[in-house]
C-alpha positions, 0 to 999 in steps of 0.5 A: 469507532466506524470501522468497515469489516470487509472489502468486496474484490473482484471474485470474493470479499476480504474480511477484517478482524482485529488485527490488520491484514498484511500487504506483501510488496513485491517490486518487480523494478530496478529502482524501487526505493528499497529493494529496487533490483533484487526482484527484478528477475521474474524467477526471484520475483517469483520466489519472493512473492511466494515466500511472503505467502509463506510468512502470512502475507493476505494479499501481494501488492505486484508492481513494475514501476518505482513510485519512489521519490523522482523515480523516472516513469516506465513505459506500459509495455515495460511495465506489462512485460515485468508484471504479467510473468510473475502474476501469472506464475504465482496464480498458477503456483497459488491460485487461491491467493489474493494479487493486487497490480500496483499501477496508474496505468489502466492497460496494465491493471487490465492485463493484470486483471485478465492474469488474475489479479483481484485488486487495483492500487493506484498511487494517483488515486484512480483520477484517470477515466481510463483506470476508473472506467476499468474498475467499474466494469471488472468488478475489481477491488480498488485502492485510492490513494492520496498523492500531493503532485507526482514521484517526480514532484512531490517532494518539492516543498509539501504543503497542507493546512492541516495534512489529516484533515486535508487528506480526509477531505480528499479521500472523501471526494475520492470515494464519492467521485468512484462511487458515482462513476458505478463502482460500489462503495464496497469495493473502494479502499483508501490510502493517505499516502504516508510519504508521497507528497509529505514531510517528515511532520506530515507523515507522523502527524498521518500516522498518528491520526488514521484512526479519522479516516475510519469516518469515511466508511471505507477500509484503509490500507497505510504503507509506511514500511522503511519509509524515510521518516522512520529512520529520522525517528530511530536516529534521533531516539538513539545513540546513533549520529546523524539523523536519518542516515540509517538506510531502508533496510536498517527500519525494521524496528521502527516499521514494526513500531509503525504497524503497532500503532496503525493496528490499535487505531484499527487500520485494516490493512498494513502494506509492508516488506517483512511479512513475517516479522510484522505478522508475528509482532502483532500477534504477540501486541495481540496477546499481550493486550496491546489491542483496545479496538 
């Protein structure tokens, strides 16, 4: 299996062993899909963010915009005043620990970039100029990701011929796209975009097929913690009625059962909300075995 061992950020290079390294998320809005207004506050963004770092977490996914499903977009200067607080106090707070912005708005992910952030992670899939002009000047670690249409579309009726291979393709033009603009391919990372722009089948048939996406010579990030199609899974695998009616915060399981099967097809990086129990789910699969890479 082509693998990549490292990815290359703004100031130093992460590097992947056989276990995927886990993503904290830190939504610092009023409506993210699962835990839209707990972290809202700069202080309890804060001590979430820290907390994760605590439980393990190798890099923290900041973000003050909901992506979810129809979300309404968020101004750039509401979007800098939610992000650039948390940013900085945990920099001062840890100043060793690796921060990504999540955004699609380039000014913000240099502001964020000025505050210490090492890495950029853009749902739209860094297609703005803007955004990638930004990325090849600072030196700053990218995340392309696949996203069919926008928050506020892409759930109206997905459609692919064949998603993996789909998505592969895209992904390709993406890396080639960044690389010839100037940024080093050591520095791009790729997203399939488990629930933005798919079914409940598109997502599983991704999941079940990342281990493809190795062949373009990048690291992958997947973030499919409490996602929809996990509560459809457990539900209908269970005793329970009503498929899917179990809530973001019921899908622990089924995310640690997610991140099993990314880790044995090598997925470098997992971005999830429970740090520590995923962490710890892995490193018992690890020791008992589970690993084949």
């Amino acid at each position: 299996m082509l693998r990549a061992a490292s990815w290359r950020l703004r100031t130093r290079t992460l590097e992947f062993a056989r276990l995927p390294r886990l993503m904290g998320i830190v939504n610092v809005t009023p409506d993210s899909f699962s835990d839209g207004g707990k972290f809202l506050d700069t202080r309890a963004a804060v001590d979430h963010a820290l907390r994760l770092l605590d439980d393990g977490a190798d890099i923290l996914d900041i973000g003050g915009e909901s992506t979810r499903p129809y979300a309404a977009p968020v101004s750039t200067e509401e979007e800098l005043a939610r992000v650039l607080p948390v940013i900085g106090e945990v920099r001062r707070l840890r100043p060793d620990a690796i921060l990504s912005i999540d955004t699609s708005k380039a000014a913000v992910a240099e502001a964020a970039i000025a505050a210490g952030a090492e890495i950029i992670n853009d749902v739209t899939g860094l297609v703005a100029a803007e955004m990638i002009a930004l990325a090849a000047r600072s030196g700053a670690g990218v995340c392309s990701m696949h996203m069919q249409g926008t928050p506020q579309t892409m759930q109206d009726n997905p459609f692919y011929d064949d998603v993996v291979e789909d998505i592969y393709m895209y992904l390709c033009q993406r890396r080639d796209a960044l690389a010839a603009a100037g940024i080093a391919r050591e520095r791009i990372c790729l997203d399939p975009g488990i629930g933005f722009g798919k079914t409940h089948q598109h997502n599983l048939a991704l999941m079940r097929g990342c281990g493809r996406l190795h062949d373009l010579g990048c690291p992958l990030l997947v973030g499919h913690s409490r996602k929809g199609f996990i509560g459809k899974v457990a539900e209908a695998g269970s005793r329970g009625s009503g498929v899917g009616s179990r809530g973001p915060e019921d899908r622990l399981a089924g995310t640690i059962g997610g991140a099993l099967a990314l880790a044995r097809q090598g997925v470098q990086i997992v971005r999830v909300h429970d740090v520590r129990q995923v962490r710890e789910a892995l490193v018992l699969f690890e020791a008992c075995g589970g690993m084949e890479i």
